[in-house]
PDB file of N, CA, C and O in Angstrom:
ATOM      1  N   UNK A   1     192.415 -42.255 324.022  1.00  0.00           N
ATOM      2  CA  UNK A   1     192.378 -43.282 325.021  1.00  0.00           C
ATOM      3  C   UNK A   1     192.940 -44.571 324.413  1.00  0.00           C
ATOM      4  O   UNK A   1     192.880 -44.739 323.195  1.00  0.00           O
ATOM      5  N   UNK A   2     193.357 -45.269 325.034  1.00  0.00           N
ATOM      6  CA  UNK A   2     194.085 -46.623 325.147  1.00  0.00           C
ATOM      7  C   UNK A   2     193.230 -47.362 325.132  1.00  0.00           C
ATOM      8  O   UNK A   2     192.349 -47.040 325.930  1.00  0.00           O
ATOM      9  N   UNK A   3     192.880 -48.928 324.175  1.00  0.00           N
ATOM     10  CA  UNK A   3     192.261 -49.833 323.853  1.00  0.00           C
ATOM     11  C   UNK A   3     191.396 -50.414 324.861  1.00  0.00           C
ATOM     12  O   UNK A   3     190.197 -50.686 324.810  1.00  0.00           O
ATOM     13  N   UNK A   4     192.513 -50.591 326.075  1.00  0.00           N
ATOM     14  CA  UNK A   4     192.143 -50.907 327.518  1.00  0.00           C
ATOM     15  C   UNK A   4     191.383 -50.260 328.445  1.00  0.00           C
ATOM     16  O   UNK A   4     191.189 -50.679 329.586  1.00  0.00           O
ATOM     17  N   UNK A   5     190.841 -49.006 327.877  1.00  0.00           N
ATOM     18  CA  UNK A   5     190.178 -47.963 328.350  1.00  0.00           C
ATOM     19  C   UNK A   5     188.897 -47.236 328.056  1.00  0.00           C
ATOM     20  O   UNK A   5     188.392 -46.115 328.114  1.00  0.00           O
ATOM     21  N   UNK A   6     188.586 -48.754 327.631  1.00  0.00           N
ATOM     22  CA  UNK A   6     187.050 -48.031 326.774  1.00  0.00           C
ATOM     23  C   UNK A   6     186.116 -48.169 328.008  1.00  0.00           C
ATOM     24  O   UNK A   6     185.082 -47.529 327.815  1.00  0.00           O
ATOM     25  N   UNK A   7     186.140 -48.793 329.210  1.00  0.00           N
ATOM     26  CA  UNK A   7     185.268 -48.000 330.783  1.00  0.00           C
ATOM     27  C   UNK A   7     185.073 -46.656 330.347  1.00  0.00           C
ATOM     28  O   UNK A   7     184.151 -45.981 329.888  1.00  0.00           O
ATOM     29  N   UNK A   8     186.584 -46.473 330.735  1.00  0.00           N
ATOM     30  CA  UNK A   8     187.189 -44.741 331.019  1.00  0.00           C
ATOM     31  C   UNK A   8     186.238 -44.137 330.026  1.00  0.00           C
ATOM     32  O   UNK A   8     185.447 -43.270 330.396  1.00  0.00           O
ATOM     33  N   UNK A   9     186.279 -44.572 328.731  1.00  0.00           N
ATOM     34  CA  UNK A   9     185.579 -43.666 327.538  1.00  0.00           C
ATOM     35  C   UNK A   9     184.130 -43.272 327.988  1.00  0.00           C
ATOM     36  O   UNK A   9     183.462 -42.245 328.108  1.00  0.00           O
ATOM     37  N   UNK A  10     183.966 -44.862 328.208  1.00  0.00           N
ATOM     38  CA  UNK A  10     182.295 -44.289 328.345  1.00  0.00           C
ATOM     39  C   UNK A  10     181.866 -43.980 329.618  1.00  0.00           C
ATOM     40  O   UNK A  10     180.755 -43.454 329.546  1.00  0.00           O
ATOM     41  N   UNK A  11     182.234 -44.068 330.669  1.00  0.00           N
ATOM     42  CA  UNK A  11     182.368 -43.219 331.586  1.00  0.00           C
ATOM     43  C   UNK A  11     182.292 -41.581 331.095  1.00  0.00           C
ATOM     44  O   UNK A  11     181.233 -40.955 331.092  1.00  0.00           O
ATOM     45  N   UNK A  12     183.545 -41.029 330.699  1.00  0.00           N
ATOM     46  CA  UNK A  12     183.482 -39.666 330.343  1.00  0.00           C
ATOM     47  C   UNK A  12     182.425 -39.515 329.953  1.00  0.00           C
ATOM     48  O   UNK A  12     181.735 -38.718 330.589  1.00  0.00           O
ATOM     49  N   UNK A  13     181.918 -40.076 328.959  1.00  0.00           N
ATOM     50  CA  UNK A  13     180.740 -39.775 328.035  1.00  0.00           C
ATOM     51  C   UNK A  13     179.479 -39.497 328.518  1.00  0.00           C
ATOM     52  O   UNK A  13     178.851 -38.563 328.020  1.00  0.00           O
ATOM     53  N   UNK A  14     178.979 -40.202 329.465  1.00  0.00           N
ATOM     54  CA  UNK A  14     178.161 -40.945 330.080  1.00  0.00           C
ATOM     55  C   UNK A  14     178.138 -39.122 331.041  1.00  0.00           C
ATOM     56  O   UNK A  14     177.146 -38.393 331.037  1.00  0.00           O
ATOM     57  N   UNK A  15     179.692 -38.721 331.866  1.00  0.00           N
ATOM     58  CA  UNK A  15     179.449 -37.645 332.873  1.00  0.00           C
ATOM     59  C   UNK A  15     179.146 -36.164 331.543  1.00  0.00           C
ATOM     60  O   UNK A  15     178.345 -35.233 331.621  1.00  0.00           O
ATOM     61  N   UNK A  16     179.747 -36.361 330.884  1.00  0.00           N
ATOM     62  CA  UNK A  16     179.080 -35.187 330.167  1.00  0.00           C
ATOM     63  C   UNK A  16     177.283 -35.141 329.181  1.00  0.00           C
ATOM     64  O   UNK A  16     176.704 -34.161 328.713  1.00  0.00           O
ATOM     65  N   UNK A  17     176.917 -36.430 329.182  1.00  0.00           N
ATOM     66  CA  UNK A  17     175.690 -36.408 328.813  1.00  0.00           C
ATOM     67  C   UNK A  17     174.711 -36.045 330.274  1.00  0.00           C
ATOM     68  O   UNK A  17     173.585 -35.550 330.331  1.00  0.00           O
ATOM     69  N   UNK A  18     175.600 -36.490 331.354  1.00  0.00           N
ATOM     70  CA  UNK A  18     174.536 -36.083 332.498  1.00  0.00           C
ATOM     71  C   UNK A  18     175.072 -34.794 332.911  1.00  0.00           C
ATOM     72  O   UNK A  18     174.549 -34.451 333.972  1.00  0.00           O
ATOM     73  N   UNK A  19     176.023 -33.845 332.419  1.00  0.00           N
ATOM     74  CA  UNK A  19     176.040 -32.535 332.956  1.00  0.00           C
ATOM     75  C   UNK A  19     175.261 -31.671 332.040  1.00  0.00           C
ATOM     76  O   UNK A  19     174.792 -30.602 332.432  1.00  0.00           O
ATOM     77  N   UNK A  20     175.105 -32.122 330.786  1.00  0.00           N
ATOM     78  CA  UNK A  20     173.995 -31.505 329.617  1.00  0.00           C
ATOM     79  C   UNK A  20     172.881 -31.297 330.343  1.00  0.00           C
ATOM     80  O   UNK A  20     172.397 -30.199 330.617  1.00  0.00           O
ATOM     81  N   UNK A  21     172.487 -32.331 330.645  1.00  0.00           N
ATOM     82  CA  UNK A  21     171.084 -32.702 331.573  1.00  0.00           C
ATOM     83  C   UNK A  21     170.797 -31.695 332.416  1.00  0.00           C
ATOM     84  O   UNK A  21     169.777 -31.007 332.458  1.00  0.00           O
ATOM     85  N   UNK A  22     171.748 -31.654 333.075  1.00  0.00           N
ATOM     86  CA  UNK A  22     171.927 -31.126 334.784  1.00  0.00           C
ATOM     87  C   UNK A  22     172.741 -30.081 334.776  1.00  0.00           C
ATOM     88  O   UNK A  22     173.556 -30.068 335.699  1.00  0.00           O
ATOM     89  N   UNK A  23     172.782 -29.035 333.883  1.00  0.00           N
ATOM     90  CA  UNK A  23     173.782 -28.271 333.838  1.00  0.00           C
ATOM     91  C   UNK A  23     174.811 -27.209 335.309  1.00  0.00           C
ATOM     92  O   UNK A  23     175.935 -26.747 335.505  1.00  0.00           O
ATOM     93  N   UNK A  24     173.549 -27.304 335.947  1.00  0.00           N
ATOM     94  CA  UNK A  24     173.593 -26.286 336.833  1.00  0.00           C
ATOM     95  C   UNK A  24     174.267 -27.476 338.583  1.00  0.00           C
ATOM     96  O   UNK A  24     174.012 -27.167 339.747  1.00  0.00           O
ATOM     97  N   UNK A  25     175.212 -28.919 338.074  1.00  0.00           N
ATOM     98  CA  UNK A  25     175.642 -29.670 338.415  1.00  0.00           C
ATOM     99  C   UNK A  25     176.873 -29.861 338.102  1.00  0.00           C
ATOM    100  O   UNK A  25     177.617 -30.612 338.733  1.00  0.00           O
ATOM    101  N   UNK A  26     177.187 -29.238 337.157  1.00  0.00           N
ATOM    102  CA  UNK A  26     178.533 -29.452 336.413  1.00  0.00           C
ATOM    103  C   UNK A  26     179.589 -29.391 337.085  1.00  0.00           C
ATOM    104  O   UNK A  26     179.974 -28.254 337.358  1.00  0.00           O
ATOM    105  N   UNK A  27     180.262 -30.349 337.489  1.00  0.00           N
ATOM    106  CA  UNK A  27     182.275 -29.868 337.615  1.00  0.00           C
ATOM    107  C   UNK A  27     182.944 -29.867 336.249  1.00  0.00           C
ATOM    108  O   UNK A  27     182.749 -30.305 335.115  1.00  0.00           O
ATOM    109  N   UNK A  28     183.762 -29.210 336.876  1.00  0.00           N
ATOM    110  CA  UNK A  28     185.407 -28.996 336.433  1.00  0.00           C
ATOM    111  C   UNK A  28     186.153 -30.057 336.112  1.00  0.00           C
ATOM    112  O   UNK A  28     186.423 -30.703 337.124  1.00  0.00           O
ATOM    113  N   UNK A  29     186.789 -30.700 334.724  1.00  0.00           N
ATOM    114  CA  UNK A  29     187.365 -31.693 334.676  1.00  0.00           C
ATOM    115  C   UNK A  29     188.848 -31.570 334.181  1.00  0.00           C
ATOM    116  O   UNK A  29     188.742 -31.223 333.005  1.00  0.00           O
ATOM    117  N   UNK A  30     190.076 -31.673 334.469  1.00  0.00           N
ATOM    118  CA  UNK A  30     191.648 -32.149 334.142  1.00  0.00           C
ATOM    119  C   UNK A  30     192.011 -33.166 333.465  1.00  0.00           C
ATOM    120  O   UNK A  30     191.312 -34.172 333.581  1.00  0.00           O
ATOM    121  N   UNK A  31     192.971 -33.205 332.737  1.00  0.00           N
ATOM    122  CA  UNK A  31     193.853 -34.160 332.662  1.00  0.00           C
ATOM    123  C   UNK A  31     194.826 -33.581 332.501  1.00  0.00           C
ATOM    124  O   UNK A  31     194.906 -32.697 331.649  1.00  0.00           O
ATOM    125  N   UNK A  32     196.196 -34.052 333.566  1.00  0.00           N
ATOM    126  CA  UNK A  32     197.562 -33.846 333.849  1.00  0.00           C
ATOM    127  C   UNK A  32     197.960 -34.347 332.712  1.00  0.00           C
ATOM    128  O   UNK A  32     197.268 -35.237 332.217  1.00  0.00           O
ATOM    129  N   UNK A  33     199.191 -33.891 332.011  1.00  0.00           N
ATOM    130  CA  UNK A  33     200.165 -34.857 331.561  1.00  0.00           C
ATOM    131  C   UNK A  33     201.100 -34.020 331.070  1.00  0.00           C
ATOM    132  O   UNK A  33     201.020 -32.830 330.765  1.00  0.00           O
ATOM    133  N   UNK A  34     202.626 -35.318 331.000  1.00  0.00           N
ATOM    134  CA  UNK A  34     203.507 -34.286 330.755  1.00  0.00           C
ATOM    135  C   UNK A  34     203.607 -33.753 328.847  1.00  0.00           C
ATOM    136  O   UNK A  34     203.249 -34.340 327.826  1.00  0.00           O
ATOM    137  N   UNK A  35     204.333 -32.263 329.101  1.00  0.00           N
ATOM    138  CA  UNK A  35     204.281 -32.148 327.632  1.00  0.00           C
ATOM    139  C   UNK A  35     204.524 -33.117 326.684  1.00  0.00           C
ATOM    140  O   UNK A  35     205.032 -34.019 327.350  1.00  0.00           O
ATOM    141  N   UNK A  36     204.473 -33.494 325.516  1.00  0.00           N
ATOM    142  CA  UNK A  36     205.269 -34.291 324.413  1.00  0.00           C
ATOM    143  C   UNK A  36     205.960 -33.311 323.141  1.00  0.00           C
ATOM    144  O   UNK A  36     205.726 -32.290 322.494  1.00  0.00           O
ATOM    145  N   UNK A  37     206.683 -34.089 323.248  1.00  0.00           N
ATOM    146  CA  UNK A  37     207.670 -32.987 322.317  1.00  0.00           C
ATOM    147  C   UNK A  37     207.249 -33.029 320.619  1.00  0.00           C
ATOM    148  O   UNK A  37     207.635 -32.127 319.876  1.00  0.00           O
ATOM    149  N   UNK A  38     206.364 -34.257 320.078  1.00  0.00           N
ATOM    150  CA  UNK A  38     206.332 -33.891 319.210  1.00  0.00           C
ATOM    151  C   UNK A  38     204.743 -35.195 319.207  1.00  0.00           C
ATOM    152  O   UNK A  38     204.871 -36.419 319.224  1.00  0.00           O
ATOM    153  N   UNK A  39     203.265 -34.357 319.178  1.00  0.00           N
ATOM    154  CA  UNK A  39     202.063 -35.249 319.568  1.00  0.00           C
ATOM    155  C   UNK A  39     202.151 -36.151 318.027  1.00  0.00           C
ATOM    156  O   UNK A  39     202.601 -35.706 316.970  1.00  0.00           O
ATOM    157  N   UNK A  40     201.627 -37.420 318.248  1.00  0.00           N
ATOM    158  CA  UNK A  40     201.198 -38.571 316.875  1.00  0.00           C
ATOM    159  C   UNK A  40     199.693 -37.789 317.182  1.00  0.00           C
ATOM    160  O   UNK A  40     199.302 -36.792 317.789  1.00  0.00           O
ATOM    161  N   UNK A  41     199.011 -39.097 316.218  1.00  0.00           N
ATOM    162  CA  UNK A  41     197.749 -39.318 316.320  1.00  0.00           C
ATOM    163  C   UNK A  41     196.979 -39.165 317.598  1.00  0.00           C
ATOM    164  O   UNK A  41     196.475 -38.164 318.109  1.00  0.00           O
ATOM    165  N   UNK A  42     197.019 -40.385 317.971  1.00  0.00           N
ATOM    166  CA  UNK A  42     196.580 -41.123 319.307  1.00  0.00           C
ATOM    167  C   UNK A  42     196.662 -39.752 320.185  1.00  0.00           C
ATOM    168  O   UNK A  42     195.605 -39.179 320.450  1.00  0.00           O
ATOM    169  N   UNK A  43     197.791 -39.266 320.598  1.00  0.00           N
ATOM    170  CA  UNK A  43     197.680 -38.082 321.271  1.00  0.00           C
ATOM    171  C   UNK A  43     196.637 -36.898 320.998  1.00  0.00           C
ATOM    172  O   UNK A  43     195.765 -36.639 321.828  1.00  0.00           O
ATOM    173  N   UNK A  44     196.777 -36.127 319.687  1.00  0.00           N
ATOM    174  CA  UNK A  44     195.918 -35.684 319.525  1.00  0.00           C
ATOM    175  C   UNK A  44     194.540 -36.096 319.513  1.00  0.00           C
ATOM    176  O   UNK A  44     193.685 -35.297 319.894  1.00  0.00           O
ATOM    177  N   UNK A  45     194.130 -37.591 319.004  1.00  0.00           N
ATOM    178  CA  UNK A  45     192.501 -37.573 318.934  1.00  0.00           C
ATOM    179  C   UNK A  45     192.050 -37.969 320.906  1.00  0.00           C
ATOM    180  O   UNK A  45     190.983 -38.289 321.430  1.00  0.00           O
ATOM    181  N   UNK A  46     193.441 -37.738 321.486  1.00  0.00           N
ATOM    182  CA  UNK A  46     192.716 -37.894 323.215  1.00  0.00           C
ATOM    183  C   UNK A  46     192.813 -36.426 323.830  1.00  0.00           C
ATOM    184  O   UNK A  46     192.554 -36.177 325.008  1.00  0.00           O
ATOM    185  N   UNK A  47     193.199 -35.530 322.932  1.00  0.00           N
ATOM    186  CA  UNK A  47     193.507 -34.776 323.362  1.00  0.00           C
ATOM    187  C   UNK A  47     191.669 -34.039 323.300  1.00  0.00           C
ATOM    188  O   UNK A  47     190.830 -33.676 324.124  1.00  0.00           O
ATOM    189  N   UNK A  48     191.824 -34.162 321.350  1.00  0.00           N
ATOM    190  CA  UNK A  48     189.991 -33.637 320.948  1.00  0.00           C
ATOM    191  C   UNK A  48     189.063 -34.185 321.710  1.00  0.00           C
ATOM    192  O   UNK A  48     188.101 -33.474 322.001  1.00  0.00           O
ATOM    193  N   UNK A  49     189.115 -35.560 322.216  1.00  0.00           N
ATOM    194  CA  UNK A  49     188.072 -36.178 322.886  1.00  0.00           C
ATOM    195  C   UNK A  49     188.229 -35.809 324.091  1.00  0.00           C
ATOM    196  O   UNK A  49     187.172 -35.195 324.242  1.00  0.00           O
ATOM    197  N   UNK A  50     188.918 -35.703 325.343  1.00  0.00           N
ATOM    198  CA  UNK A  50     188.916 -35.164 326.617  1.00  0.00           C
ATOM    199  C   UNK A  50     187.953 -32.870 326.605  1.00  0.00           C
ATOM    200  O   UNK A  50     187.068 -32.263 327.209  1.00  0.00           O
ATOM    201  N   UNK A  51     189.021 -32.581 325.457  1.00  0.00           N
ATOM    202  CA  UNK A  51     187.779 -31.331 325.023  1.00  0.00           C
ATOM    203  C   UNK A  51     187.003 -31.505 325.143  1.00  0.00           C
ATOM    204  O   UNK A  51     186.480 -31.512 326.257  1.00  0.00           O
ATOM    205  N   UNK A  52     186.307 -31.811 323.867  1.00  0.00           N
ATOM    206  CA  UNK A  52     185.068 -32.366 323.507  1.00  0.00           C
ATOM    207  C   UNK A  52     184.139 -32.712 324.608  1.00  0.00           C
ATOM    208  O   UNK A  52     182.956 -32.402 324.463  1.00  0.00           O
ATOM    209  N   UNK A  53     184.662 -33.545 326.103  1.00  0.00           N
ATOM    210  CA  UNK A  53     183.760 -33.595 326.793  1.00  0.00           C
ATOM    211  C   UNK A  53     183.654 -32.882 327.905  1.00  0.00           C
ATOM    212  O   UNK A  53     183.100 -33.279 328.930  1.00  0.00           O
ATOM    213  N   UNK A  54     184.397 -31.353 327.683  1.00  0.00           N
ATOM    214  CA  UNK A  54     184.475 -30.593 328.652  1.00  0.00           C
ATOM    215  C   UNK A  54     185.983 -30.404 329.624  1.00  0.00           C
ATOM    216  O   UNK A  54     186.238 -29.565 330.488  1.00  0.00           O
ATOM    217  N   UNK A  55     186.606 -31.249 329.227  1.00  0.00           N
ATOM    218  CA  UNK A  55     188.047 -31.560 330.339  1.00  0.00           C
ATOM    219  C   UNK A  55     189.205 -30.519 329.551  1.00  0.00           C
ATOM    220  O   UNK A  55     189.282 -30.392 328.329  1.00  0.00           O
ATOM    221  N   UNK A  56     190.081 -29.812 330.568  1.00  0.00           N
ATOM    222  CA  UNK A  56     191.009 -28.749 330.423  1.00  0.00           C
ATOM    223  C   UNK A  56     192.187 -30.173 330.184  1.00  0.00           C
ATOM    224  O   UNK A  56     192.238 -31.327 330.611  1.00  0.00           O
ATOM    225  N   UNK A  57     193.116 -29.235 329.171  1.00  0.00           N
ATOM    226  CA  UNK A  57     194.479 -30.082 329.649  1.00  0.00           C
ATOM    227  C   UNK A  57     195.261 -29.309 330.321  1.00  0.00           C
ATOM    228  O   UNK A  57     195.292 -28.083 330.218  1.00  0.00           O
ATOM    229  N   UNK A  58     196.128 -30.176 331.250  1.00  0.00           N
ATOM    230  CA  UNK A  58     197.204 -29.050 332.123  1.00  0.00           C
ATOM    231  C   UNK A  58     198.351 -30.316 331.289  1.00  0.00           C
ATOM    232  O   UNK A  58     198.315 -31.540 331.164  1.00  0.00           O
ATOM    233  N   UNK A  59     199.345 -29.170 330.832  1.00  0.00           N
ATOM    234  CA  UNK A  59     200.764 -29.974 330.772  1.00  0.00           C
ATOM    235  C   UNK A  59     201.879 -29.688 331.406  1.00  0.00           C
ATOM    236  O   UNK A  59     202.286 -28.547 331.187  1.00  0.00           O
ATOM    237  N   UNK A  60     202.575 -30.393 332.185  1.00  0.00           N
ATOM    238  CA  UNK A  60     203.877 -30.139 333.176  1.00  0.00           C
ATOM    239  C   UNK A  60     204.919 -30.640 332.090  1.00  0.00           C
ATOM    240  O   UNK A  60     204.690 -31.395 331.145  1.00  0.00           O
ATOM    241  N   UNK A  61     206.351 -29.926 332.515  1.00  0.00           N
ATOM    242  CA  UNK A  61     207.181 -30.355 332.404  1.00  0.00           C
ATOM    243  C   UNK A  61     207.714 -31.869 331.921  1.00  0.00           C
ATOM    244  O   UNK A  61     208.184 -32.222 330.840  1.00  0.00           O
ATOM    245  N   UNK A  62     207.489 -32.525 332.987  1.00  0.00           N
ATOM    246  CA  UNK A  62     207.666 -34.033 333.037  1.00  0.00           C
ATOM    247  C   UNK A  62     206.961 -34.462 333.951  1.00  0.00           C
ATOM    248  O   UNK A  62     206.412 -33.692 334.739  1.00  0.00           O
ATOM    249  N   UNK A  63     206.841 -35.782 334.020  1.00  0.00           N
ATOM    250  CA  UNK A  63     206.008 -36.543 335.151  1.00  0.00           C
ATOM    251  C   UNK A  63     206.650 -35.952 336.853  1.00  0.00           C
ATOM    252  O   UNK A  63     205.833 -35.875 337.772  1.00  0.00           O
ATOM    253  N   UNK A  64     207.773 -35.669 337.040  1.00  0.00           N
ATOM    254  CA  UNK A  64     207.765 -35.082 338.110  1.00  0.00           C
ATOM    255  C   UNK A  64     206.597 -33.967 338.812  1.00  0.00           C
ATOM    256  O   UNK A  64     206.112 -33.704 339.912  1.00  0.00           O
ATOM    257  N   UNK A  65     206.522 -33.567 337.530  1.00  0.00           N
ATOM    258  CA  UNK A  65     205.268 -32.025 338.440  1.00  0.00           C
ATOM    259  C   UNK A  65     203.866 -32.350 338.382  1.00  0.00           C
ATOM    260  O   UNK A  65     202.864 -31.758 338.782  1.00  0.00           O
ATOM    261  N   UNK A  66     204.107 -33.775 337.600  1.00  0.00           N
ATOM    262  CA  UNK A  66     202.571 -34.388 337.889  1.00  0.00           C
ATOM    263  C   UNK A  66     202.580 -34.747 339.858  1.00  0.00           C
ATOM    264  O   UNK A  66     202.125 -34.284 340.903  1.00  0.00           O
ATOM    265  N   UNK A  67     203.379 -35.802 339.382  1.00  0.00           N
ATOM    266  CA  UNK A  67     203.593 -36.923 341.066  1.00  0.00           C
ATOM    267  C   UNK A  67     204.637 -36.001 342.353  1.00  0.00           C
ATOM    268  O   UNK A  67     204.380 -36.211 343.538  1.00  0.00           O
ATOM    269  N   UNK A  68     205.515 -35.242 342.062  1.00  0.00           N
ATOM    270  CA  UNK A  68     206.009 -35.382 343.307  1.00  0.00           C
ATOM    271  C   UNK A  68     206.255 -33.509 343.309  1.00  0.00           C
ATOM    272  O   UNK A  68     206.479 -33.068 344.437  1.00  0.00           O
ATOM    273  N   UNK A  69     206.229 -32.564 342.290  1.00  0.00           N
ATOM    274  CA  UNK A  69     206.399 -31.326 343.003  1.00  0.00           C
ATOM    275  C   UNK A  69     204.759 -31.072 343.590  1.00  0.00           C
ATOM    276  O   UNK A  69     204.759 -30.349 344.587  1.00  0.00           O
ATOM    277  N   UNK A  70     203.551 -31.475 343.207  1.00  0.00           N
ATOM    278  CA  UNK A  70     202.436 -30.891 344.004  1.00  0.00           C
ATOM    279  C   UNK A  70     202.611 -31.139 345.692  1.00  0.00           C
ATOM    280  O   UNK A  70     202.072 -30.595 346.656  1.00  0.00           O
ATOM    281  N   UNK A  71     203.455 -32.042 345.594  1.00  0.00           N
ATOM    282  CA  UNK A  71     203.105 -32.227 346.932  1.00  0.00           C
ATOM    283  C   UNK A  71     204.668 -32.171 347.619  1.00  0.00           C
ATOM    284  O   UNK A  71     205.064 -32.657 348.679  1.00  0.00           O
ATOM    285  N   UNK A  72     205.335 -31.442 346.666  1.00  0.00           N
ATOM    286  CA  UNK A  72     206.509 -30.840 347.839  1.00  0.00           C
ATOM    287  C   UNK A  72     206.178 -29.326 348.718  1.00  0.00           C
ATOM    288  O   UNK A  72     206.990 -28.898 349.538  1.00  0.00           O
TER     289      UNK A  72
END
C-alpha cells in the first residue's frame, strides 16, 4: 500500500480481524491489477499483505481488462 493509504490498511485489517471473529460471515476479497513485468519491493510486500488478509489477486493484461473489457 501507498503512504496515502494507511485508512485502506487498517480498514483491511480491521475486516479480517472481524471475519476471524465471525467466521461463518466471511466474504470473498480481490484485487484487480494489471500484470507487472518485473515486481520491486513495494509490489511484492502489497502483494503478501492483501494475502495475508485473505484477498485473491486477479492480474489482467493491462488496465484495459480491468476498466473497459468487463463491461464490453
Amino acid at each position: 500500500m501507498e503512504e496515502n493509504e494507511v485508512f485502506i490498511r487498517w480498514l483491511l485489517i480491521e475486516r479480517a480481524k472481524y471475519f476471524r471473529k465471525f467466521p461463518e460471515r466471511a466474504k470473498s476479497g480481490w484485487y484487480v491489477s494489471p500484470k507487472r513485468k518485473k515486481a520491486d519491493d513495494r509490489d511484492i510486500g502489497k502483494i503478501k499483505f492483501l494475502e495475508g488478509i485473505g484477498f485473491k489477486l486477479i492480474e489482467t493484461d493491462d488496465y484495459a481488462g480491468i476498466y473497459e473489457t468487463p463491461w464490453a
